[in-house]
N, C-alpha and C positions, 0 to 999 in steps of 0.2 A: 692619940698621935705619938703620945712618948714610941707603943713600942712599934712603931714603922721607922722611926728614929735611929730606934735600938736596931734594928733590923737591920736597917741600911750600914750601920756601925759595923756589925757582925759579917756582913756581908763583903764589906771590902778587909775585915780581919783575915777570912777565909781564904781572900784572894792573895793579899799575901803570905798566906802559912802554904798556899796550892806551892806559889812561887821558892819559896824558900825551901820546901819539900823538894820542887824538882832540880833544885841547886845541887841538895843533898846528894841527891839516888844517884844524879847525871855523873858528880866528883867520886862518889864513889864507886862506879865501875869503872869512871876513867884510872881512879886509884889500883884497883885491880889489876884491870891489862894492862898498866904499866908496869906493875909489878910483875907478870906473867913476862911479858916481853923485855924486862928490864929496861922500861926505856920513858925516861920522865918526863918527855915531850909529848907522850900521849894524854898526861892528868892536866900538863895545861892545857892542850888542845881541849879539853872536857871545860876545863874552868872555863876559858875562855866562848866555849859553845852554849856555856848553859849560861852562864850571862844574856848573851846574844838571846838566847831564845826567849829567857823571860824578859827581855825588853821588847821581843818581837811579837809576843804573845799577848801583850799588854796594850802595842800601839796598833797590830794589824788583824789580832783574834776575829773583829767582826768581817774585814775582807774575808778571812780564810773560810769562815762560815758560812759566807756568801754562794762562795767558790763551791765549796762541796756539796751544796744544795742546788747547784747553778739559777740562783737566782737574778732578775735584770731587772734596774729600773722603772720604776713603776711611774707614767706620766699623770695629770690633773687630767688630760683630755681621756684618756682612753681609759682611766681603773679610776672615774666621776666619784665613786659612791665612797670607794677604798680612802682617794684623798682627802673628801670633805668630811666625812666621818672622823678621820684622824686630826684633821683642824681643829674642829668644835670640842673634841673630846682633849684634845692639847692644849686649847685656849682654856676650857674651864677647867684643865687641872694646872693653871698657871706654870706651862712647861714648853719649851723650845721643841717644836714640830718636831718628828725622826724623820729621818730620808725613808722611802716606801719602796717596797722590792716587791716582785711578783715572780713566783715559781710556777711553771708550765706543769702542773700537775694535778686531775681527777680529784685527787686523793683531797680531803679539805681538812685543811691544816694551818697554822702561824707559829712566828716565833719572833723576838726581838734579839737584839745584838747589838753590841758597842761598848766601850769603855765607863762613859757617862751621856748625859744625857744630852750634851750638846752636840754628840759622835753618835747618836744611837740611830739604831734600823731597824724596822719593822716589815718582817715580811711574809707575804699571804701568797698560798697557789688558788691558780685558777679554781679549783674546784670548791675552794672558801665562797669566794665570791660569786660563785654560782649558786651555790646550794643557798645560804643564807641568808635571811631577811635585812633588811638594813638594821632592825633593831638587835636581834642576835650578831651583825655585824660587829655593832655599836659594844654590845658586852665582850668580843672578842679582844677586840683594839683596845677596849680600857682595860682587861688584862695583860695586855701586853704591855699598856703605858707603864701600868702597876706595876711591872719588872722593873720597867727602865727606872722608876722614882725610887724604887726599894734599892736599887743597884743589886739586883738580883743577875741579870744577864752579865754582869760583869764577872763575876767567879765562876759563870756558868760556861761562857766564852772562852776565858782563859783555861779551866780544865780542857776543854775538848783539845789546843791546841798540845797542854802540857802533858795532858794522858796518852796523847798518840805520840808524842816523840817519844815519852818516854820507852812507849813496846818498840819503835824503831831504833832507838839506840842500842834496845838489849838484842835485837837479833843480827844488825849490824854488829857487837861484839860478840857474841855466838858463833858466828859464821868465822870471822875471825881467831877467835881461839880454835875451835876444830880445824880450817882447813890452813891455818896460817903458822902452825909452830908456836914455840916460842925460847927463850931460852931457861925457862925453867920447868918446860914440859916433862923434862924426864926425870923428875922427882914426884914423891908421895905430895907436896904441897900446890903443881902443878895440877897430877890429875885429878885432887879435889878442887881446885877451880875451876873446872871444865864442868866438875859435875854441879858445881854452885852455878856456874854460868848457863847450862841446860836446865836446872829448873827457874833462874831468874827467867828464860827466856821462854817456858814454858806458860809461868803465871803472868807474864806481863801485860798479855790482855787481861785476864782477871784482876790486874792490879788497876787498868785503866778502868773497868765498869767498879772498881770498888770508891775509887777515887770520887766519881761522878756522883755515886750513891750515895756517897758522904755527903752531898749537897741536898739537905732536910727536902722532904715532899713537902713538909711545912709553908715552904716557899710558895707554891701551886695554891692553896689554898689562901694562904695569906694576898696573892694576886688577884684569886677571886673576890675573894670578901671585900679589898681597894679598888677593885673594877667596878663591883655593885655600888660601892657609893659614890663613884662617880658618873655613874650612868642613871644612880637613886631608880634601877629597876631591874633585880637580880636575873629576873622570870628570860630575861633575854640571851642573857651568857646561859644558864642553866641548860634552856632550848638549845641554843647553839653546842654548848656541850655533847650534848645526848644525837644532836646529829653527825657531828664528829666520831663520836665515840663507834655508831653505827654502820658508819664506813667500812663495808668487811676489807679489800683491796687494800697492801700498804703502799707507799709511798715509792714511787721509782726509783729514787734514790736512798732510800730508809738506812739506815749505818745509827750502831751504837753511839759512833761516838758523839753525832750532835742530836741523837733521840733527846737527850732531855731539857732542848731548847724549846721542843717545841707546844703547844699547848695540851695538845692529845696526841699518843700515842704513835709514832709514824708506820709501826708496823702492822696494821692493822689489826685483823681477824689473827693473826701470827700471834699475836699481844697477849692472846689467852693460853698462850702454848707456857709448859712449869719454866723453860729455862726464859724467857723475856718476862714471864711473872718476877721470874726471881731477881732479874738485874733492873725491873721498870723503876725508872725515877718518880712515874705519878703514879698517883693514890687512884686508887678506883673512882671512875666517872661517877657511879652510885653514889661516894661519900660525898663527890664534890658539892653538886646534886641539892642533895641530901642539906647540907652545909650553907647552901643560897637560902633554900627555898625555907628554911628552918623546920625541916623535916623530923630533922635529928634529935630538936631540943625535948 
């Protein structure tokens, strides 16, 4: 248990190094185009936003993850198998229920969210709960618990929201230096801003999937092996695995930026293509796999 401990430790480090990272990056372009535009009202407008954000990011991350998945409500009457499986599997890991969410979606898939674990959400599309046995269920949900107890979904939450403003800020000032002047445009220190500011704004989605990356596949595994013992029968998630994994169609709504919430891969068959190889957050289904069943030993 020490190192789920350690984990859990590590894991809200992360979160705040994400945050204090995107303190950084936010002040220092706002330091920038203030300096381009000579106007010192733009850095605190930055100080002042990137505060905001990583308070925002922190209290409302699992809404906005909700949102861009369009997931809703998942009732006891109508998703039976979805809530009582999450009871039983919550009661014996002595942990306060999540709220359950259900996505209109083929595709079969899950993910958890929320701050901690009194705030947490878990949530399955339609085509989880189709496809699935209640026992392969059962090993899904108890990976997902495994987030929530690891406080894994927590820094995982928080990048998605702090990786995407951070590409939106930089093209927002982008846009702004090219078509807006400034008054120190028409010097040599000027037009290397402009060209610092076109490749900031170049790499800033490659800054966002690098960010995300930086969150160990470690974690995936680590949720598997915590789901296995609390379900004491790996053979289920494993299954449920390899069915997921088999889904060629990705997800209708599939986007980098909350792929690596969720347990398998959102973009299906796409998944295998070099450039989703090279930015995937999980490890190959094979090792996971591999990893339950003790294949690998």
């Amino acid at each position: 248990m020490a190192d789920l401990y350690q984990e859990r430790s590590h894991n809200v480090f992360k979160t705040y190094l994400l945050m204090a990272g995107f303190l950084i990056v936010v002040i220092a372009i706002g330091w920038a185009v203030s300096w381009y535009y000579n106007s010192p009202a733009i850095l605190y407008g930055a100080v002042i936003f990137s505060v905001l954000m990583n308070v925002g990011s922190y209290w409302f991350s699992d809404k906005i993850a909700l949102s861009m998945n369009g997931a809703h409500p998942a009732s006891r009457e109508e998703y039976f198998d979805l809530y009582t499986v999450t009871e039983n599997l919550s009661i014996t890991a002595g942990m306060p229920m999540p709220r359950l969410y259900v996505i209109e979606d083929p595709a079969p898939n899950a993910f958890a969210t929320g701050r901690d674990d009194k705030h947490a959400v878990v949530a399955a599309t339609t085509g989880l709960l189709s496809l699935l046995t209640r026992v392969e269920l059962e090993g899904v949900i108890a990976h997902e618990l495994s987030h929530i107890r690891n406080k894994d979904m927590l820094v995982m939450t928080v990048a998605v929201v702090l990786a995407g403003f951070i590409a939106i800020i930089a093209d927002i000032f982008l846009r702004m230096s090219l078509f807006g002047g400034g008054d120190r445009g028409d010097n040599k220190g000027g037009a290397l801003f402009l060209v610092l500011a076109l490749v900031a704004a170049i790499l800033a989605p490659l800054a966002a999937q690098l960010i995300q990356m930086a969150i160990s596949r470690r974690r995936e595994f680590l949720a598997d092996s915590s789901g296995a013992l609390l379900t004491r029968y790996p053979e289920g998630l494993a299954s449920a695995l390899q069915k997921i994994s088999s889904y060629a169609r990705p997800m209708k709504r599939a986007n980098h930026a909350t792929a690596h919430l969720f347990i398998g891969n959102p973009f299906g068959d796409q998944a295998g293509k070099f450039m989703n190889r090279m930015f995937s957050t999980h490890p190959p289904v094979e090792d996971r796999v591999e990893a339950l069943l003790g294949k690998g030993a």
